[in-house]
TORSEBA-993517 format. One record per residue: residue in three letters; z, x, y of N, C-alpha, C in turn. Coordinates in steps of 0.001 Angstrom, whole numbers, padded with zeros to 6 digits, always signed. Last residue first. Example, Ala and Ser with C-alpha at 12.3 -4.5 7.8 and 13.67 -1.06 7.14 Angstrom:
// TORSEBA-993517
ser+007080+012850-002250+007140+013670-001060+007870+012900+000030;ala+007800+013190-005690+007800+012300-004500+007800+013200-003300;
END
This chain:
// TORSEBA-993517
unk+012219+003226-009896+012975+002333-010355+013641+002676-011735;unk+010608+003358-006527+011839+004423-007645+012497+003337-008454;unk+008771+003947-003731+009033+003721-005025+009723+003932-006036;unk+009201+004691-000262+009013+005055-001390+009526+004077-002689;unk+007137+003728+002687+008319+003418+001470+007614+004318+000213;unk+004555+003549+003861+005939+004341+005198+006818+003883+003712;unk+002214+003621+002980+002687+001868+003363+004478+001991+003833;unk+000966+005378+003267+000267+004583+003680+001184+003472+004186;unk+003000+006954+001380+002820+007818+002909+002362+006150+003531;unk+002400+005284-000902+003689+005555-000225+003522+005705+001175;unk-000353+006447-001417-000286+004865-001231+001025+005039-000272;unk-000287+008981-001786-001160+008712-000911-000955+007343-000437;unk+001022+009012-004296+001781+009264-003266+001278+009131-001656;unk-001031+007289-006007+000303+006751-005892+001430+007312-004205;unk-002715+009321-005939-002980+007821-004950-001759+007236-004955;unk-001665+011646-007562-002327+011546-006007-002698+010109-005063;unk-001484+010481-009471-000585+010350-009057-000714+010893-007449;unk-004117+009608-010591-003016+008285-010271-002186+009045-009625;unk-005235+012100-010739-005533+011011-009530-004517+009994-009480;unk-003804+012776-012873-003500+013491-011913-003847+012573-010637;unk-004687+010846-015016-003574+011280-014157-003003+012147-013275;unk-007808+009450-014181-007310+010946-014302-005378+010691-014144;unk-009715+007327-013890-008789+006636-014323-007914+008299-015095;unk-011847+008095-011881-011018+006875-011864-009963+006539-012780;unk-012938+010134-012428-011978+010224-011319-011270+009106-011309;unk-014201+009153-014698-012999+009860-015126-012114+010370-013605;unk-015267+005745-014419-015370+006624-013490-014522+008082-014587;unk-015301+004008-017418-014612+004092-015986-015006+005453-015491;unk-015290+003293-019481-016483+003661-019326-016303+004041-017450;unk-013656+002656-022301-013920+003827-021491-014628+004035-020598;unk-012099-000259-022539-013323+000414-022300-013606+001569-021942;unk-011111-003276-024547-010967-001943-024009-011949-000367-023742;unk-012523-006094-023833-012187-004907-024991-011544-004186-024048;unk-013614-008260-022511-012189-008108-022960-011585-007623-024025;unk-014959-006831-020791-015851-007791-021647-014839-008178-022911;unk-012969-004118-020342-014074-005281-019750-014750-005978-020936;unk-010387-002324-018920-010766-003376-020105-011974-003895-019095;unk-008413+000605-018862-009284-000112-018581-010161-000594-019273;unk-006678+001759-020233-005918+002036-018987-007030+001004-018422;unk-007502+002871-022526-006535+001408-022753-006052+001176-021862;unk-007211+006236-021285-007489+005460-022752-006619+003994-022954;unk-006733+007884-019636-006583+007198-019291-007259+005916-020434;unk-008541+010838-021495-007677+010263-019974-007914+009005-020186;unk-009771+010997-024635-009784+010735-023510-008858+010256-022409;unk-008988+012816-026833-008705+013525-025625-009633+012590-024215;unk-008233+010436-028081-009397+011511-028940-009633+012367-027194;unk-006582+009259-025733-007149+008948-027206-008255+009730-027393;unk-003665+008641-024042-004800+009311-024238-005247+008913-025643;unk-002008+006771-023342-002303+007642-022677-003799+008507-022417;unk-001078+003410-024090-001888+004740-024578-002186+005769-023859;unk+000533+000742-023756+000257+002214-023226+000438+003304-024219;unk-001062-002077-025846+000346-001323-025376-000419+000050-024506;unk-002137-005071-027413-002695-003963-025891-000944-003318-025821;unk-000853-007305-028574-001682-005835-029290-001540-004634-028274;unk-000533-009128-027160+000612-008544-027335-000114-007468-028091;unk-002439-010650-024388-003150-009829-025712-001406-008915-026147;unk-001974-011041-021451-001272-012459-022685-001637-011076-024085;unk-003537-009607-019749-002465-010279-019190-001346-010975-020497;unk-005882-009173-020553-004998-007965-020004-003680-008702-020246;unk-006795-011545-021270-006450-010410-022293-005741-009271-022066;unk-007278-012399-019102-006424-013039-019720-005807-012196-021096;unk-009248-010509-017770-007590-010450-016979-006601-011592-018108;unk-011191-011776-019316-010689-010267-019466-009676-010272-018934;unk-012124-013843-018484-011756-014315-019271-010714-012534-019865;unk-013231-014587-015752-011784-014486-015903-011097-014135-017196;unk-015488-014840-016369-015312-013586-015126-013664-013539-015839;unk-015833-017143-017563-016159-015750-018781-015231-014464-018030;unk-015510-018756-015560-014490-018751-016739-014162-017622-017918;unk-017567-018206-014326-016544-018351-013545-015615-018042-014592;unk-020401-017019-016585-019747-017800-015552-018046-017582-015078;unk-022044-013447-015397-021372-014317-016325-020866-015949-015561;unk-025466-012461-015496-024422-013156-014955-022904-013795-015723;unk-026186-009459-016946-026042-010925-017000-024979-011077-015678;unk-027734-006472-016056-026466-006976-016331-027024-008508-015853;unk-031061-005264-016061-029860-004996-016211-028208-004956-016102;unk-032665-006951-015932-031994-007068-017324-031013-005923-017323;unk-034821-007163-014132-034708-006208-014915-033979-006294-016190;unk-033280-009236-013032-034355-009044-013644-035230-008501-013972;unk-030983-007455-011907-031041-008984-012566-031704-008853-013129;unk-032499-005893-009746-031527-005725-010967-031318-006684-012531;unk-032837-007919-008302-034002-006714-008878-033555-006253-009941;unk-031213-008800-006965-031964-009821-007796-032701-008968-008452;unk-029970-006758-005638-028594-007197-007278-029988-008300-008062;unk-031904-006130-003751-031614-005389-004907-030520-005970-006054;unk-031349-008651-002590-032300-008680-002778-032769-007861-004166;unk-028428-007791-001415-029079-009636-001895-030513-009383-002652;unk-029289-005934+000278-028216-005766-001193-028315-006898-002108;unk-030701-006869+001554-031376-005586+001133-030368-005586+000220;unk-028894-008630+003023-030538-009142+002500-030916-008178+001852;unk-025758-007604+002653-027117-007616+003384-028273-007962+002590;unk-022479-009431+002019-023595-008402+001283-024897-009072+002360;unk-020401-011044+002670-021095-010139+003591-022243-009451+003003;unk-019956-012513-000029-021044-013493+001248-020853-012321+002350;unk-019424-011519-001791-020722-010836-001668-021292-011505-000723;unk-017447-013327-003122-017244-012226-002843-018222-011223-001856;unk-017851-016069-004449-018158-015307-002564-017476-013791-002032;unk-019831-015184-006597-018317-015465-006109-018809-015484-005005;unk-021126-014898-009883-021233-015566-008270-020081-016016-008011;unk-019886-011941-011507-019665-013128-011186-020740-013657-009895;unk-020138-009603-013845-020795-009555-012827-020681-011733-012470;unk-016805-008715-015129-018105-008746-014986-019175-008992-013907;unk-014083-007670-014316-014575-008992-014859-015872-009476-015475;unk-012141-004922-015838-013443-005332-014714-014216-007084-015300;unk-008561-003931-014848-010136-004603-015625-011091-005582-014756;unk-006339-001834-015542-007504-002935-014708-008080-003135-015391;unk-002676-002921-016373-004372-002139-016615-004954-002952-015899;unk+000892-002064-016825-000137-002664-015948-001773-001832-016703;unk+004072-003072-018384+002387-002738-018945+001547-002902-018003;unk+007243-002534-018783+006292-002944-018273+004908-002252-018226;unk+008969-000970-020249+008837-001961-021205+007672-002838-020066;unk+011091+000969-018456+010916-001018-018594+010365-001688-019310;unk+010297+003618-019920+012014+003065-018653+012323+001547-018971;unk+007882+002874-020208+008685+003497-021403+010560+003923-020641;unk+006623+002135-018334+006412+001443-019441+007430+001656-020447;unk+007087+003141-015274+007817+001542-015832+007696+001590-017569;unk+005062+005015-014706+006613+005182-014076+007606+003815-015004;unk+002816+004724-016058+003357+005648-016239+005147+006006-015917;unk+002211+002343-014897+002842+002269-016165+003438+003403-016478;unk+001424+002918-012158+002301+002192-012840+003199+002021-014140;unk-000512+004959-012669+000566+005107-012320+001594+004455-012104;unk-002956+003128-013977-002062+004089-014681-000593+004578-014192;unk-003145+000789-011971-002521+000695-013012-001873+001668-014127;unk-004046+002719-010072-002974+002506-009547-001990+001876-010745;unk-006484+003247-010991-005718+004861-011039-003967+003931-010875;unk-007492+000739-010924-007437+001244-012284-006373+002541-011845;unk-007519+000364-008338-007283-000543-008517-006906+000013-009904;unk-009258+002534-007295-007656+002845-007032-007383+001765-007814;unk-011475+001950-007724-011415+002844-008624-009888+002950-008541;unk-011820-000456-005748-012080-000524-007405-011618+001101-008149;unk-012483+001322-003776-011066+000360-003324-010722-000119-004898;unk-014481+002873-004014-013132+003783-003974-012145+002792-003924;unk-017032+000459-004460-016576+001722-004949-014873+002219-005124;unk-016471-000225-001452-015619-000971-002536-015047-000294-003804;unk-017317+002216+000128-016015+001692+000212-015183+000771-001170;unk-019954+002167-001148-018426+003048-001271-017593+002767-000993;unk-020560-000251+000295-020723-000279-000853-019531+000672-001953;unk-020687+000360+003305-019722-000770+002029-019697-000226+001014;unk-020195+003398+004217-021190+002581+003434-020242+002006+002436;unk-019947+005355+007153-019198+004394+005851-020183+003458+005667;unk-021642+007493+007196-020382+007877+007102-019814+006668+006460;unk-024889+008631+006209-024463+007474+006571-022795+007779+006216;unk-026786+010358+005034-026937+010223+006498-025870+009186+007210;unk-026714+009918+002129-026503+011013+002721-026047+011078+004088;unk-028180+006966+002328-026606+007468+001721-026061+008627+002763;unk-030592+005894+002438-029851+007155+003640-028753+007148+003544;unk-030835+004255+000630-031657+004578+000896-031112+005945+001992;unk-029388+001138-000963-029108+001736+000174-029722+003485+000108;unk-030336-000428-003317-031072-000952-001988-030473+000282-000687;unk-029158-000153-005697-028717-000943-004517-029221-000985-003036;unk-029894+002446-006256-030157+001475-006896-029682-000323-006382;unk-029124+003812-004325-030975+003439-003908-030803+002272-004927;unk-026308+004537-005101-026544+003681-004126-028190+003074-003561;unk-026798+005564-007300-026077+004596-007607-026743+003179-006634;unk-027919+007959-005936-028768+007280-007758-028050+005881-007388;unk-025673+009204-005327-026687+008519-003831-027443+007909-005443;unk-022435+008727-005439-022841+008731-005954-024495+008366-005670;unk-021425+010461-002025-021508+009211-002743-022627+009676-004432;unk-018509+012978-002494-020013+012373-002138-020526+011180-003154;unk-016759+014409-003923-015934+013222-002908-017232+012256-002380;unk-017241+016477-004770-017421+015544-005654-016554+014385-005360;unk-017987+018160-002502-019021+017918-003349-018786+016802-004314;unk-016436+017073+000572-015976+017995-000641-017359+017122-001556;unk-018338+015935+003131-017671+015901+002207-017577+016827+001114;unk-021013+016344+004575-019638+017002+005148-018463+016717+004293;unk-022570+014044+004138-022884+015661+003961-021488+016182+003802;unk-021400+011550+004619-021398+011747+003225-021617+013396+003075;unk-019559+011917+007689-020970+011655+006716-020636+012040+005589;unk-016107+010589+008048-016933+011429+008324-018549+011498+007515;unk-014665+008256+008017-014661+008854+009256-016018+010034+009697;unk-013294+006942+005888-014924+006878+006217-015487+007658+007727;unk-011044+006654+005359-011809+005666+006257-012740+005523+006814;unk-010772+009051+003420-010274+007597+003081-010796+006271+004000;unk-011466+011877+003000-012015+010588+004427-011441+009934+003604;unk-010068+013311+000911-010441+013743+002182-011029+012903+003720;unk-010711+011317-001022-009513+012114-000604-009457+012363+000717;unk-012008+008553-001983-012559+010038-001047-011275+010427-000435;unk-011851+008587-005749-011280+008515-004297-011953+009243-003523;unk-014894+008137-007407-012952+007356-007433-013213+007814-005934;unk-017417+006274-009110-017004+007105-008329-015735+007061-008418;unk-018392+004252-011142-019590+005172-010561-019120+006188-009483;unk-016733+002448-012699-017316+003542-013159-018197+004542-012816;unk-016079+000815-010709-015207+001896-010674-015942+002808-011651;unk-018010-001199-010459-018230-000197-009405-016932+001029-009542;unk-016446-002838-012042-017739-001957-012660-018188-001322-011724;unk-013277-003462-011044-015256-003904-011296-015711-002567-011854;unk-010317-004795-011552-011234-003776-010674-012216-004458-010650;unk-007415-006432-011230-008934-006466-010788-009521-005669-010718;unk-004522-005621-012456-005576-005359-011668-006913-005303-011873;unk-001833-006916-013812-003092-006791-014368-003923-006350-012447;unk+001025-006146-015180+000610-006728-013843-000910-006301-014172;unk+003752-007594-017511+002350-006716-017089+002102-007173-015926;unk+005278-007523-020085+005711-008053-019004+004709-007051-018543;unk+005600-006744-022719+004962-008029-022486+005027-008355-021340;unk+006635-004116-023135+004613-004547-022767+004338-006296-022306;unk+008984-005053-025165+007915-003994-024445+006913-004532-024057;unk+010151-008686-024796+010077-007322-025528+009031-006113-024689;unk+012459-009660-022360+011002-009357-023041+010847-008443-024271;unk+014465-009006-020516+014462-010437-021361+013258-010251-022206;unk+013426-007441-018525+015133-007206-019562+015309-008307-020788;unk+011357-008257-017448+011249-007447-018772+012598-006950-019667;unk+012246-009635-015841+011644-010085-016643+011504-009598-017900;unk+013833-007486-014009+014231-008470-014417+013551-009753-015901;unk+011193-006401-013198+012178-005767-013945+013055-006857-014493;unk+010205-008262-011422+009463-008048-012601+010520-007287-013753;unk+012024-008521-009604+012083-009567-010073+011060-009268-011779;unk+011724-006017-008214+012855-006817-009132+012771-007412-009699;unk+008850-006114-007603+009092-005541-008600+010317-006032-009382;unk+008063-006784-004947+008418-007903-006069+008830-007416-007135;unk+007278-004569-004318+008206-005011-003054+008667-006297-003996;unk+005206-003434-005435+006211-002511-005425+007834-003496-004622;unk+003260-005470-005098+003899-005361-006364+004921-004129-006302;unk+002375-005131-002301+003197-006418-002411+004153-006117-004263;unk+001524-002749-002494+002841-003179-001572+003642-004295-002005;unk-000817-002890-004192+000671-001725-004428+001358-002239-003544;unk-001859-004793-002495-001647-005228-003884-000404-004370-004343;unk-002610-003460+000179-001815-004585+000024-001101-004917-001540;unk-004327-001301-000660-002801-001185-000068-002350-002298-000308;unk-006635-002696-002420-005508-001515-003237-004032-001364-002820;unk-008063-004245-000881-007925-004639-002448-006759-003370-003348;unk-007118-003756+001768-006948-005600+001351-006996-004984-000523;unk-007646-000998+002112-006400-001787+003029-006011-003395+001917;unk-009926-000799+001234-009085-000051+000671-007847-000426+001118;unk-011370-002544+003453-011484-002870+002172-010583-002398+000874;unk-010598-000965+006105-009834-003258+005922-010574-003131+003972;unk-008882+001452+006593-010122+000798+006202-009624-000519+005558;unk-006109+001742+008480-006572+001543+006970-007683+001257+006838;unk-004246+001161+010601-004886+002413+010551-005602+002250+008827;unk-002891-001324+010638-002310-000560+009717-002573+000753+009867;unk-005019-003345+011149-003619-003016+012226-003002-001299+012028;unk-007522-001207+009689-006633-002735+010519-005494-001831+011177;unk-011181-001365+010863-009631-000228+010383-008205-001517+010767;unk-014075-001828+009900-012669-002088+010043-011449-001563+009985;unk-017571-000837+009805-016408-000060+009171-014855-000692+010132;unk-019513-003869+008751-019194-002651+009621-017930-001842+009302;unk-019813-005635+006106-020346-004711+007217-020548-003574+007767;unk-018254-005691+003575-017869-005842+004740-019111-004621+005355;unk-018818-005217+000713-019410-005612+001447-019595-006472+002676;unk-015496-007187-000216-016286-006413-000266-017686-006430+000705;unk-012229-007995-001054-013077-008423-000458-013909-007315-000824;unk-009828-009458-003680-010480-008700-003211-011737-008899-002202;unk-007331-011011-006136-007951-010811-004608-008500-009764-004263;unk-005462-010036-008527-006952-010295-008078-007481-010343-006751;unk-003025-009379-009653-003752-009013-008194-005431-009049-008788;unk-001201-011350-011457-002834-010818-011911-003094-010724-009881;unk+001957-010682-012684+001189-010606-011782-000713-010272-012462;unk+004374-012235-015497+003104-011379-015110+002624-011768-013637;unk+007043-012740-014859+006443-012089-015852+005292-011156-015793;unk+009975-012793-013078+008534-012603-012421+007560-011926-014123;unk+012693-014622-012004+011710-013628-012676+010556-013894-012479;unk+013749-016491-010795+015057-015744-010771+013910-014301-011095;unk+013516-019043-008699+012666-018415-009825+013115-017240-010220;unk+015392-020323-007417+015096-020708-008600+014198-019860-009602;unk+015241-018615-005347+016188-018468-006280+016164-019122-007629;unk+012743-016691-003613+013191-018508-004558+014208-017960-005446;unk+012947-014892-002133+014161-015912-001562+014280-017265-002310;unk+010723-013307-003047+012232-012684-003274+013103-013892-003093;unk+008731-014582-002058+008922-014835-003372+010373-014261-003808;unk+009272-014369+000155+009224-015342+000577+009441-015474-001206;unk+008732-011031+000339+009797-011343+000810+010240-013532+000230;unk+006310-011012+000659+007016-010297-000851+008403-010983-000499;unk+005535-011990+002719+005056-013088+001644+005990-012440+000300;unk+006117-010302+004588+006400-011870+004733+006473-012241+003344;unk+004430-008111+003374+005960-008015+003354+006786-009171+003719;unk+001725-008733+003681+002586-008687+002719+003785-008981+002635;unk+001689-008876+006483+001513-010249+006466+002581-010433+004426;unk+002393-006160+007216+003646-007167+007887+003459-008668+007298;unk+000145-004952+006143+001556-004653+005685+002400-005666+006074;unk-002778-007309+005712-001782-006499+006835-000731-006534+005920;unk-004310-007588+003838-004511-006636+004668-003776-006171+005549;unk-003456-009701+002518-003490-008542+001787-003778-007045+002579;unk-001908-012388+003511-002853-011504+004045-002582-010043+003292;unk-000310-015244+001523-000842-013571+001683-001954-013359+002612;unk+001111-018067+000726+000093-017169+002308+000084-016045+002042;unk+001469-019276-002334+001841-018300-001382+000871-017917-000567;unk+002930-022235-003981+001661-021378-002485+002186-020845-002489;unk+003419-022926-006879+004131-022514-006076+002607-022012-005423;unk+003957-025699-009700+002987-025161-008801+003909-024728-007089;unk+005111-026023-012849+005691-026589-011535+004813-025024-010479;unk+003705-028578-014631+004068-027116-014525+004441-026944-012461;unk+002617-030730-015645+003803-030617-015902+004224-029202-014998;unk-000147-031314-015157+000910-032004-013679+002429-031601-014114;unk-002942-030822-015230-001608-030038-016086-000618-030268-014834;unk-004969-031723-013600-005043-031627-015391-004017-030521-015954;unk-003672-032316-011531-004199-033467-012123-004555-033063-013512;unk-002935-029814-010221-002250-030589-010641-002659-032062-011643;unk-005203-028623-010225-004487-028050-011398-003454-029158-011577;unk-006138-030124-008031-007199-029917-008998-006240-029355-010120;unk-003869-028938-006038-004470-030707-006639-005180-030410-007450;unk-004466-025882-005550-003248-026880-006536-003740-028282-007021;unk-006825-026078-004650-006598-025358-005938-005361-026498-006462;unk-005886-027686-002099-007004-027674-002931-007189-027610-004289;unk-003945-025364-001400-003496-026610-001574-004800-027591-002333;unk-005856-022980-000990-004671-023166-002069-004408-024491-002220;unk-007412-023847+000623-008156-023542-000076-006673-023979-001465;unk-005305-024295+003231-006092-025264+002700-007045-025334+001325;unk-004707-021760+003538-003566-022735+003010-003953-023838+002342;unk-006026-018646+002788-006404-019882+003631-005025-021130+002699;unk-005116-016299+001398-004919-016455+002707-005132-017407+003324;unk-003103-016746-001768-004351-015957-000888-004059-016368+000827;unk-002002-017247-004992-001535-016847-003742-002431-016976-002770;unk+000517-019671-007073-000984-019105-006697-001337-018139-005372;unk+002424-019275-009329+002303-019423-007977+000844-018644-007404;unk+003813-021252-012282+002631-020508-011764+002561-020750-010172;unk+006503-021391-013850+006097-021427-012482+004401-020910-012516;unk+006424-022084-017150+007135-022445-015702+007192-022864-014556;unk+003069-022708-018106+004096-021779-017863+005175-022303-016925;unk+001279-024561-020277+002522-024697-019789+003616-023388-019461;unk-001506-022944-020509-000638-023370-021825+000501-023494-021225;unk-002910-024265-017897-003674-025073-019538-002202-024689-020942;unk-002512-022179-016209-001703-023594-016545-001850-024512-017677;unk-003867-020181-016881-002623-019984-017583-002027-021297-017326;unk-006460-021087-016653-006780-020358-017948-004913-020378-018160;unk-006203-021310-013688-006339-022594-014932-006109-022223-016247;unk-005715-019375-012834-004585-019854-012464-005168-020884-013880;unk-008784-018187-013953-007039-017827-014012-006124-018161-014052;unk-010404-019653-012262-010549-020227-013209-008979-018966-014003;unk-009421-018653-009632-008953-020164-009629-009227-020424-011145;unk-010613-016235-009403-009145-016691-009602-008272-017924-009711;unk-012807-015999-009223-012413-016195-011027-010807-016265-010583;unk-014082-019001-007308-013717-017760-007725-012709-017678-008737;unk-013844-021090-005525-015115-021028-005721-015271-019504-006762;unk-011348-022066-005528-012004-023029-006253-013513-022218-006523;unk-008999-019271-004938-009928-020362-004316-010333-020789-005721;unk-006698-016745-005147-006851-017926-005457-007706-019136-004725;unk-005332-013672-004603-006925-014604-004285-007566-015875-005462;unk-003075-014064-007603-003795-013289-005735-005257-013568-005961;unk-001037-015443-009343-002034-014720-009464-002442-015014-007658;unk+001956-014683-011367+001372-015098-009998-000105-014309-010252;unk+004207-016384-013627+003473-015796-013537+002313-016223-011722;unk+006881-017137-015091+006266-017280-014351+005296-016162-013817;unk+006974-018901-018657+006513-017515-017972+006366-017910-016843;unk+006354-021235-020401+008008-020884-019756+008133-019784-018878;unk+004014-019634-022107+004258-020560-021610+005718-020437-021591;unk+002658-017097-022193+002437-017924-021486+004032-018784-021040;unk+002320-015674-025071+003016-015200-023681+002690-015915-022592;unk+002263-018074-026732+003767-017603-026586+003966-016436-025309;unk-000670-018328-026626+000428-019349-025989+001734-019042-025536;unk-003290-016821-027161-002064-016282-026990-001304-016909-026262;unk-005485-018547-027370-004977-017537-028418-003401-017551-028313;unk-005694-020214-025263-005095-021325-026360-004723-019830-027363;unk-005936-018231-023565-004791-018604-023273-004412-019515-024158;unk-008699-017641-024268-007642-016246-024770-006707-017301-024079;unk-010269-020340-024039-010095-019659-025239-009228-018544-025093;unk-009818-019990-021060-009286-021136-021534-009009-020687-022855;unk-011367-017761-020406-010610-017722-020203-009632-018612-020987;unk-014572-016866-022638-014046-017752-021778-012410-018219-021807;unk-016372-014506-023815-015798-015463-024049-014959-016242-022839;unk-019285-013037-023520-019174-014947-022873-017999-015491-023773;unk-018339-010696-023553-019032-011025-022607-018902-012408-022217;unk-016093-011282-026243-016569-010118-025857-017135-011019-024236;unk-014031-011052-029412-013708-011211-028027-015245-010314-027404;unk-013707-009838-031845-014639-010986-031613-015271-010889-030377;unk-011097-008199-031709-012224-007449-031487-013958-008252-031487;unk-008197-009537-030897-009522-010306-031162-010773-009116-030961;unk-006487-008041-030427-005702-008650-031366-007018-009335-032075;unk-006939-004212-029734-006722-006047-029016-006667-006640-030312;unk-008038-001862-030446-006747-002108-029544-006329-003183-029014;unk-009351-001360-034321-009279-002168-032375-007918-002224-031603;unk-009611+001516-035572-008890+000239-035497-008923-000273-034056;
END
């Protein structure tokens, strides 16, 4: 029996279609979605949930001008719904904790239904450590997102006192780079060569020639891993979420992988990574999807009242813990989606961001 309401549902369905499905968890809902631009699936998101009249929708990311942008364009084809900015820097703790803080002080908005942490960077260059001591990619797509949703949480709890089970969720972004590795425990910032790593902390090197990168072995931080491990926390972090909320609160988090988008996600990617995703391509091995299709899985995470926490299924870990092509998917890393790893990143996250979690 399928774990979603539409087992139809698949590759080219499109965001707009799962938000005319599922209206009733929408609309009067406030709901936030992270990394919000015009040129990315988070802008076709924010659209996919203003299209069925929610409350508040508050859009978030880091340029003011990109958001305010976004907004006019939503405002002109759904002017009823009342549109909230938020400035996030996902990378700095202090820029979060402004911004967790800034959603704590609307009083008007008393709740918080669903979060979609989308925002993410990748194929950054060189190796960044921020303010924080953090690799800037595991820093922006995993620390920031657990900070900011551990630090808004009231307001999510609050939502779900009014809800029935599950309907109150936070959806995480991964990718399809979570099915090819999880955490490097032991280096988290890349400090040390791929040799010198615990055996099953090493890059996946098959993964990485298939991507154009060639001296894996020889090489201490390689984007590519990096995103790798910043995508695999993105899924471990939704299990340990739910694990602590679902059956206390009646709150539901899962990742999911969008597919393969043109975003600017990939405007650091190298001529040799630019070159191998075209090799790939045509080969046939993975479509492009469009903007609307990318989004169209976080809408199923996000609205699908079928989807509940499953733990396990026919003894697989982390079963319904991760969606793509807006099924439910096994196909995740098993470092990626272990409870034991969730709860190793969960306490790994804490230490990271100096607070503990308890609700």
């Amino acid at each position: 029996m399928t774990a979603t309401t539409h087992p139809e549902y698949d590759k080219d369905t499109e965001a707009l279609d799962v938000a005319e499905a599922f209206p009733e968890a929408i609309r009067g809902k406030t709901i936030i979605v992270t990394g919000v631009n015009r040129k990315g699936i988070g802008f076709t998101t924010a659209q996919a949930f203003a299209s069925q009249s929610p409350a508040h929708l508050i859009i978030a990311g880091r340029n003011a001008s990109k958001l305010q942008e976004c907004m006019d364009d939503l405002k002109q084809q759904w002017p009823e719904v009342d549109y909230r900015l938020l400035i996030i820097d996902l990378s700095s703790q202090k820029g979060v904790r402004t911004a967790a803080q800034e959603v704590l002080s609307w009083s008007d908005v008393p709740s918080i239904n669903i979060v979609v942490n989308n925002a993410g960077v990748g194929s950054i260059p060189e190796r960044t450590i921020t303010e924080d001591g953090i690799e800037l990619t595991f820093a922006t797509n995993h620390i920031g997102h657990f900070l900011f949703t551990g630090l808004i949480m009231p307001k999510l709890l609050e939502a779900a006192k009014a809800s029935t089970k599950g309907a109150t969720r936070v959806v995480n972004v991964s990718s399809g780079a979570a099915e090819y590795n999880g955490i490097r425990w032991s280096d988290i910032n890349f400090d040390k060569k791929s040799t010198d790593l615990p055996e099953d902390e090493r890059p996946n090197y098959a993964i990485l020639k298939l991507w154009g990168i060639s001296n894996g072995p020889d090489m201490s931080y390689i984007p590519l891993e990096a995103y790798i491990q910043s995508k695999a926390a993105n899924i471990l972090f939704g299990i340990g979420l739910t694990a602590r909320l679902y059956e206390t609160h009646g709150i539901l988090s899962v990742g999911v992988h969008p597919g393969v988008i043109k975003t600017e996600l990939t405007r650091y990617s190298s001529k040799e990574q630019r070159d191998a995703v075209a090799a790939m391509a045509q080969k046939g091995l993975f479509e492009y999807k469009t903007l609307g299709a990318g989004a169209a899985t976080s809408l199923v995470a996000a609205t699908d009242p079928k989807l509940g926490a499953i733990e396990s299924k026919d003894g697989k870990e982390g079963w319904g813990a991760y969606l793509k092509d807006c099924q439910i998917s096994h196909d995740a890393c098993p470092r990626a989606k272990s409870s034991e790893g969730a709860e190793k990143l969960w306490k790994l996250s804490e230490d990271l961001v100096g607070e503990r979690f308890s609700w």
